[in-house]
RODO-2510 file (C-alpha; in nm, 4 decimals, decimal comma):
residues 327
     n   res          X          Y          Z
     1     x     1,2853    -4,7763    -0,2346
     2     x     1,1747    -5,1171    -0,3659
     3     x     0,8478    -5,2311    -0,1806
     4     x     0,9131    -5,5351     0,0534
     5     x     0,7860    -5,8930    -0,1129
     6     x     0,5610    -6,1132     0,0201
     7     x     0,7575    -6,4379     0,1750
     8     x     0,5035    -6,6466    -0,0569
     9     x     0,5184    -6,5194    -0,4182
    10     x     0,1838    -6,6148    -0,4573
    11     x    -0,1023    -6,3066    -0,4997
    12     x    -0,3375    -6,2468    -0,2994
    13     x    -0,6192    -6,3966    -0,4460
    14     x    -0,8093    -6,2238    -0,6379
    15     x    -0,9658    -5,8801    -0,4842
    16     x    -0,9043    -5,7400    -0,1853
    17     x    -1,2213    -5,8237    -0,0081
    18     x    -1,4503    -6,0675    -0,1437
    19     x    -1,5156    -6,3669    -0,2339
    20     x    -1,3018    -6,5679    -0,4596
    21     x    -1,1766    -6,7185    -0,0562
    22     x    -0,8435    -6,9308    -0,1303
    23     x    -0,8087    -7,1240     0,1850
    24     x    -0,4691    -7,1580     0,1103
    25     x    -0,2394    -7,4117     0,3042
    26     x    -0,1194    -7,6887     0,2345
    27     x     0,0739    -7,8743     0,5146
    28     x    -0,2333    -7,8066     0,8128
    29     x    -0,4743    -8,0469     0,6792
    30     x    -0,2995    -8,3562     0,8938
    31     x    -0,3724    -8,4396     1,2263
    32     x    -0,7398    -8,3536     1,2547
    33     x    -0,9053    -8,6242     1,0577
    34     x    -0,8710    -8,8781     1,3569
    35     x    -1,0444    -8,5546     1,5843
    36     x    -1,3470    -8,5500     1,3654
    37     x    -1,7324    -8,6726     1,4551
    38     x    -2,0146    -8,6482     1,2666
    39     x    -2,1971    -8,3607     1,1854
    40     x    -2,5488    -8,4416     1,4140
    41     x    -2,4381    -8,6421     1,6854
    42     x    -2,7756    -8,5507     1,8605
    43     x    -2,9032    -8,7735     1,5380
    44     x    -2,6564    -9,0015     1,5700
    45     x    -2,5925    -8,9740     1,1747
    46     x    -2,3441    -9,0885     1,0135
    47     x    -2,1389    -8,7841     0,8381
    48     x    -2,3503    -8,6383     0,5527
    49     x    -2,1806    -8,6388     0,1640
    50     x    -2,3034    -8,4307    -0,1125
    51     x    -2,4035    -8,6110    -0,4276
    52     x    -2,2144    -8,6358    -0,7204
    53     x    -2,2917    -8,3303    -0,9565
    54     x    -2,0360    -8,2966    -1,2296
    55     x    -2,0563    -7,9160    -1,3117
    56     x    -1,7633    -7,6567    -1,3232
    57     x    -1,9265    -7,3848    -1,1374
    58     x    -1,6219    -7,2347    -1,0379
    59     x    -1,6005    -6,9416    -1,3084
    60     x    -1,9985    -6,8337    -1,2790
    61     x    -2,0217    -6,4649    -1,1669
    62     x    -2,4078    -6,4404    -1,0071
    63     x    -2,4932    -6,0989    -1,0955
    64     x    -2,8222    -6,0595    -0,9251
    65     x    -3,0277    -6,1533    -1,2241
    66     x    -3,2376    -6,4870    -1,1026
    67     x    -3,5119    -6,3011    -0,9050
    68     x    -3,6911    -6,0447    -0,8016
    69     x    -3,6998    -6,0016    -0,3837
    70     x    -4,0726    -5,7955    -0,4227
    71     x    -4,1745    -6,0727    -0,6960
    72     x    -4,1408    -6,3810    -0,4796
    73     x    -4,2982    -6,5067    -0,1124
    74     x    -4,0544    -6,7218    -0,0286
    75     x    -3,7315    -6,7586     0,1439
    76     x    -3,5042    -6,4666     0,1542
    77     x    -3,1275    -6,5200     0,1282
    78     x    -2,8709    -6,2492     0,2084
    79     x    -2,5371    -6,3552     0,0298
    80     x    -2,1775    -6,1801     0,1536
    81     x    -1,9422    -6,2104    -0,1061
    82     x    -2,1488    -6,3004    -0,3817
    83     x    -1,9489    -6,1828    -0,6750
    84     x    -1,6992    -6,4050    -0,6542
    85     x    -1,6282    -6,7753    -0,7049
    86     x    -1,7702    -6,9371    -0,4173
    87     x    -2,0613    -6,6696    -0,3328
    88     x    -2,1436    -6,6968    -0,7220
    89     x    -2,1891    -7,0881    -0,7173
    90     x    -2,3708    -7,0676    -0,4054
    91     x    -2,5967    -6,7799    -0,5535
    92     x    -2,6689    -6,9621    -0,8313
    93     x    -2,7448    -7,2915    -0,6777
    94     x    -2,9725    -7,1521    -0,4030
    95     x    -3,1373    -6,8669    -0,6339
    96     x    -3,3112    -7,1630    -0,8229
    97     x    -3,5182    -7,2147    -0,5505
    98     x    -3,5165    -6,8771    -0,3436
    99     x    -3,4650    -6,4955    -0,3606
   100     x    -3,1172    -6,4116    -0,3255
   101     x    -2,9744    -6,0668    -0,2204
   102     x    -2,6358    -6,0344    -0,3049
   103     x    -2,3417    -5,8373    -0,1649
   104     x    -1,9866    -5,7178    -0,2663
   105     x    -1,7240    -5,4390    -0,3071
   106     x    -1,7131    -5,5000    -0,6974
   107     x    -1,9860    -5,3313    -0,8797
   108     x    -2,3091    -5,5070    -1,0328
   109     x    -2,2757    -5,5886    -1,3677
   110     x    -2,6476    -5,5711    -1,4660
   111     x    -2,9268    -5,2837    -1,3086
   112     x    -3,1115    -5,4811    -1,1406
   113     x    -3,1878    -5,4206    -0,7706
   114     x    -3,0916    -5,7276    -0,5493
   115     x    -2,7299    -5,6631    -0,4979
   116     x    -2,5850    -5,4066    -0,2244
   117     x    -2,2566    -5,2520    -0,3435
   118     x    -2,0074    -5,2479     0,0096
   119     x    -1,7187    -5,0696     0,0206
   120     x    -1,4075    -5,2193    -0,0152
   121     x    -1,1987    -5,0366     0,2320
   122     x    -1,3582    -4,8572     0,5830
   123     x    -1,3724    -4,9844     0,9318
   124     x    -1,6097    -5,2803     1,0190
   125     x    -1,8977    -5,0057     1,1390
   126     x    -1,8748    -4,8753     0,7926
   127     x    -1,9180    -5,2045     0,6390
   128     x    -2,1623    -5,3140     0,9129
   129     x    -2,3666    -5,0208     0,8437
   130     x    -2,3645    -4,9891     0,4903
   131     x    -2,4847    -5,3706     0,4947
   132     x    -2,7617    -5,2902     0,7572
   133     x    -2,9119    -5,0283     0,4931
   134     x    -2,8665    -5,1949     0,1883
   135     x    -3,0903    -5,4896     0,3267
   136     x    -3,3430    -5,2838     0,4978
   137     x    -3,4025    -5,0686     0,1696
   138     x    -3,4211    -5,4046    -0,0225
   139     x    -3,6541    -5,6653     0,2221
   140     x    -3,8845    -5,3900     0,3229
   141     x    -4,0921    -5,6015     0,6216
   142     x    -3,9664    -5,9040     0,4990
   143     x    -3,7190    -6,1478     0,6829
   144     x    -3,4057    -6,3017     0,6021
   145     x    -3,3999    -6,6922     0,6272
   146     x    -3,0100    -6,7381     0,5639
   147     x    -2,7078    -6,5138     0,5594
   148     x    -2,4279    -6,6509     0,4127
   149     x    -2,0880    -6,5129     0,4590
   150     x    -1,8638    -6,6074     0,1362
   151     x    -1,6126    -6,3343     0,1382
   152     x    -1,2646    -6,3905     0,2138
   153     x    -0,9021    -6,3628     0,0735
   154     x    -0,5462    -6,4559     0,1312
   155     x    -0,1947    -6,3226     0,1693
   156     x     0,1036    -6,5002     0,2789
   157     x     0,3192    -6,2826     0,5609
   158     x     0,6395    -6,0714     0,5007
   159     x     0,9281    -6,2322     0,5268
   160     x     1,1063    -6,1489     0,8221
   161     x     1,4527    -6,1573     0,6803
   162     x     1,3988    -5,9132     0,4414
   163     x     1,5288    -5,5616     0,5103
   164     x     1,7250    -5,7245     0,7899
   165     x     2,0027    -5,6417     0,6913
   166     x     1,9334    -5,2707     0,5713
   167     x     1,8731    -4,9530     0,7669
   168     x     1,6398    -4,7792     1,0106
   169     x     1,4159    -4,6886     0,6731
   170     x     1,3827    -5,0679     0,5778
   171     x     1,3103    -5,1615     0,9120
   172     x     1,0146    -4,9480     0,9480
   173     x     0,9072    -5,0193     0,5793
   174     x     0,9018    -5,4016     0,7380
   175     x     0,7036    -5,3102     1,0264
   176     x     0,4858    -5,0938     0,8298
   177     x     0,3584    -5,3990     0,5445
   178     x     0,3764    -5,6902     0,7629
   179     x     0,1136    -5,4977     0,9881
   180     x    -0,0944    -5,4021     0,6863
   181     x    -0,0903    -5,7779     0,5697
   182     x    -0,2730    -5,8537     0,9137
   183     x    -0,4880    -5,5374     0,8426
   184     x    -0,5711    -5,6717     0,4831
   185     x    -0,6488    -6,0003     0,6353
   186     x    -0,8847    -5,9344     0,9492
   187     x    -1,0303    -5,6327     0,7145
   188     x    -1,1474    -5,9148     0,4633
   189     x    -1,2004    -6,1962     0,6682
   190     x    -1,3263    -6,0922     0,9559
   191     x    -1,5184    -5,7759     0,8920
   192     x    -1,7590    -5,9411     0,6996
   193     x    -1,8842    -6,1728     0,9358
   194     x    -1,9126    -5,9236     1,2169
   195     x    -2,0909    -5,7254     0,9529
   196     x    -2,2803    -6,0315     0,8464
   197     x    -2,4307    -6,1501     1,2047
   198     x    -2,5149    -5,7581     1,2931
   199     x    -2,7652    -5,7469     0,9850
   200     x    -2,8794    -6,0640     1,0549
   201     x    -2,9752    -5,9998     1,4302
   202     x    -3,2199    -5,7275     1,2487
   203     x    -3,3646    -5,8902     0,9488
   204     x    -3,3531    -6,2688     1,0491
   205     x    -3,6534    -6,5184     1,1216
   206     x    -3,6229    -6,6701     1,4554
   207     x    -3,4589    -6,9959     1,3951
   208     x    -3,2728    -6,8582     1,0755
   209     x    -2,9397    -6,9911     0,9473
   210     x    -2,6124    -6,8080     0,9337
   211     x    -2,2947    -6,9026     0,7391
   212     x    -1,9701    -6,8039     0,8098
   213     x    -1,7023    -7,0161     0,5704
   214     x    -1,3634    -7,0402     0,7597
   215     x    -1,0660    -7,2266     0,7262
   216     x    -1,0052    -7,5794     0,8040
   217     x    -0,5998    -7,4681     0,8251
   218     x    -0,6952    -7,2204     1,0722
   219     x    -0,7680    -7,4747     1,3558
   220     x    -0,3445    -7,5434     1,3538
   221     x    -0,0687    -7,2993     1,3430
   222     x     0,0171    -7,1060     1,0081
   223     x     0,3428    -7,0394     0,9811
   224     x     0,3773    -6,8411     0,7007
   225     x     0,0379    -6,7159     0,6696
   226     x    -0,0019    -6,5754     1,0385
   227     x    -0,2189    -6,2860     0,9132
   228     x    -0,4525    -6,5154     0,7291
   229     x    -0,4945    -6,8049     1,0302
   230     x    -0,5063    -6,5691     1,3051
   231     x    -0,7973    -6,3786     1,1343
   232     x    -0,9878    -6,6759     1,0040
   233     x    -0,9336    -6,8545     1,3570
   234     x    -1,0924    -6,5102     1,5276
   235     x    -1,3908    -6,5655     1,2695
   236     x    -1,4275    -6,9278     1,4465
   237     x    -1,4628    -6,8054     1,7738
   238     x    -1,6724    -6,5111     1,6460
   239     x    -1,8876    -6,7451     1,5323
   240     x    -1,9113    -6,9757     1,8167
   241     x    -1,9835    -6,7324     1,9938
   242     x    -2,2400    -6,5800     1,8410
   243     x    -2,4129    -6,9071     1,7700
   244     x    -2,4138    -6,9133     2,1678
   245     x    -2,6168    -6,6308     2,2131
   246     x    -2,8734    -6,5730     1,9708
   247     x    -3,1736    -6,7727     1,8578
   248     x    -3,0312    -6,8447     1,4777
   249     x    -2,8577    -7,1402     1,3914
   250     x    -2,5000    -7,0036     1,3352
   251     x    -2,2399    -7,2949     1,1277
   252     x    -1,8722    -7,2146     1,0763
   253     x    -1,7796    -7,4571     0,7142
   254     x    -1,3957    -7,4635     0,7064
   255     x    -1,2670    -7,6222     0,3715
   256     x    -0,8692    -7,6706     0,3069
   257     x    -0,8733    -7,5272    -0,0089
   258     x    -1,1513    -7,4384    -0,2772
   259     x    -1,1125    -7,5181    -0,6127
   260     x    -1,1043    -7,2158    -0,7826
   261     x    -0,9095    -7,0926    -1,1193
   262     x    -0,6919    -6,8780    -0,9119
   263     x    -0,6379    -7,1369    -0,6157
   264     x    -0,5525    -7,4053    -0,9379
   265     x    -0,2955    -7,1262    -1,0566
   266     x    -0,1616    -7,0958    -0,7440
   267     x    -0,0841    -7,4901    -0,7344
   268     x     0,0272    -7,4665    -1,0903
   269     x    -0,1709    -7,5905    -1,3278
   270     x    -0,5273    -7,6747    -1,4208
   271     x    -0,4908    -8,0497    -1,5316
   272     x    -0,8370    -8,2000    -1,3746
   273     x    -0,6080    -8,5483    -1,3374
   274     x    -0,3754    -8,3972    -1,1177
   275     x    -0,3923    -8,6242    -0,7532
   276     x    -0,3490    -8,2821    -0,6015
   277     x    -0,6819    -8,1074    -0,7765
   278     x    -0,8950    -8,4666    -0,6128
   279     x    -0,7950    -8,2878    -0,1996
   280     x    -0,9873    -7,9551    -0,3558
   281     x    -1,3177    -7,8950    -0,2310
   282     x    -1,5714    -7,8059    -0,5564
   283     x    -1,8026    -7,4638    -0,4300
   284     x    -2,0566    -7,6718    -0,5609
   285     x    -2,0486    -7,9564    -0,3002
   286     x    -2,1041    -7,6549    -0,0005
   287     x    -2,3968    -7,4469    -0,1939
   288     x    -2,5942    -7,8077    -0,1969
   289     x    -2,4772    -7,8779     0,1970
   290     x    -2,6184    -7,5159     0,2432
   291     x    -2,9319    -7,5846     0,0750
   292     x    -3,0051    -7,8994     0,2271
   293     x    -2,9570    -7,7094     0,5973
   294     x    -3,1908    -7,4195     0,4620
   295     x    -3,4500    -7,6664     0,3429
   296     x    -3,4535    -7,8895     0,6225
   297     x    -3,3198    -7,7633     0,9661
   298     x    -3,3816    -8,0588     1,1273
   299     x    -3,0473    -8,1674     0,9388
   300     x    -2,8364    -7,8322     1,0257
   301     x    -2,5494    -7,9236     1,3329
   302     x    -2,6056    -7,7094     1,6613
   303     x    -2,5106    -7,3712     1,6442
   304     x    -2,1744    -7,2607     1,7310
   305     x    -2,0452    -7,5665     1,5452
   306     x    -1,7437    -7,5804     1,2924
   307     x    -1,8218    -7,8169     1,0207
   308     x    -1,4608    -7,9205     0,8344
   309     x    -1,4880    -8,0220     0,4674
   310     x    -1,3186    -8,3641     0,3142
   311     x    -1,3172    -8,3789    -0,0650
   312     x    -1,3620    -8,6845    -0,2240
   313     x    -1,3248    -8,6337    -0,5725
   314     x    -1,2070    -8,8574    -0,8481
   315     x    -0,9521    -8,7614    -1,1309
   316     x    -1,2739    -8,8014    -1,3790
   317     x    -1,3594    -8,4376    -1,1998
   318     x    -1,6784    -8,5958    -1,0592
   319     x    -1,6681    -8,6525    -0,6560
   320     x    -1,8503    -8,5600    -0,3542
   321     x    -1,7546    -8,3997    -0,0503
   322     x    -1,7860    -8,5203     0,3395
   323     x    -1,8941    -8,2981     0,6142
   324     x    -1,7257    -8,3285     0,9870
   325     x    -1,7913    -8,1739     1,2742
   326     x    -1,4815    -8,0473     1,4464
   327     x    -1,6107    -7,8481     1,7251
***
């Protein structure tokens, strides 16, 4: 029997768990900009905007390679995710300055030893635990300033109509993958933060800073990507939840979409003058944000907080990006 389609033709991005994250919607991004304040109202600053680098970051692969966790005696950042666009470009940009220990289901492309290998499918104890031993065997007594969570995928839902019309067999084959598309979904992005904030109650400084990146379509219905909202919007609470209860600084940074090649493929095209291409947020714009919250914490919102991301780019490909505090 032919497999059921997805209702969206588009793939799901990428690999199954990590880390190219297409926040993919694009009709849920009205009706919260009048909602937003700025991101440190106990500052009373005005909302914070990334400067202007103009870099394509969006095909580096960070492979472990910038540093050497025994080598170095300074910060220590754990990196979910890292293979792929967004943990890549975040990798890269904080690895300049700090050790970085990466994490993914893909396998290392170079022998070095500050990348953890997870596995791709497995409950969330499996993950959680294969996480929790990767890091100790790699920090030793050290201590994690940041974890950054930067895994994530996407999959449009089953069509509902499909197999409607057939028999008892392409009823249950309906049942069967639309519950596996909320499976794949919670499985890559939700695991990963559980897994992310478990490790980090173990290895983090008091007063560390952990990263979960949402969704900024999340925060509205998704009809048509149920699976995906409804896991990204249990990440949210996750993480104001746990940014509730523990002495890090927990931040939840929900873009509408990333621009990344398959996210650009998905839109169809990769024309940097397109007016739709300006509304993409660059994974450059959130590695500096994350930096400058690492660096200086006076700077980071409270924890719990969801931070929504405004791109502000210009058809030139240069731009900057605005960050809001939603909740």
């Amino acid at each position: 029997m032919t497999s059921i389609i997805s209702k969206r033709t588009i793939s799901t991005v990428a690999r199954s768990m990590p880390s190219s994250l297409a926040v993919a919607s694009s009709g849920t991004s009205s009706g919260h900009g009048n909602s937003l304040q700025n991101i440190s109202p106990s500052l009373g600053q005005k909302f914070r905007q990334t400067p202007k680098p103009h870099h394509n970051h969006s095909r580096s692969v960070y492979n472990g390679q910038q540093n050497d966790l025994k080598a170095k005696s300074n910060k220590n950042v754990l990196i979910l995710g890292s293979r792929g666009v967004l943990g890549s470009t975040i990798a890269n940009h904080l690895g300049a300055e700090w050790n970085i220990l990466g994490a993914d289901v893909v396998p290392s492309q170079d022998s070095n030893n500050n990348y953890i290998r997870l596995p791709q499918h497995g409950s969330v104890a499996d993950l959680s635990l294969c996480l929790y031993r990767g890091v100790s065997q790699h920090i030793g007594k050290k201590k994690l300033d940041a974890v950054i969570c930067a895994s994530g995928g996407w999959a449009g839902d089953v069509d509902p109509e499909i197999g409607s019309g057939g028999g008892e067999e392409e009823q249950e084959d309906y049942v069967k993958e639309a519950a596996g598309v909320v499976e794949r979904m919670i499985r890559v992005n939700y695991y990963p933060v559980v897994a992310g904030s478990l490790v980090g109650q173990k290895f983090m400084n008091r007063g560390g800073l952990f990263i979960m990146i949402g969704a900024s379509a999340a925060l509205s219905p998704t009809p048509g990507m149920i699976a995906y909202g409804s896991s990204k919007a249990a990440a949210h609470h996750y993480l104001q939840t746990f940014g509730a209860d523990t002495p890090v600084t927990s931040v939840g940074i929900l873009p509408l979409m990333l621009d990344t090649p398959a996210n650009r493929a998905m839109m169809g095209g990769d024309a940097d003058d397109d007016d739709r291409y300006t509304k993409m947020v660059k994974p450059i714009h959130i590695a500096h944000e994350i930096g400058e919250w690492i660096r200086n914490p006076h700077l980071r919102p409270h924890s719990g907080s969801l931070v929504k991301v405004i791109a502000k780019n210009r058809k030139d490909g240069s731009g900057e990006a605005a960050f809001h505090l939603v909740r």
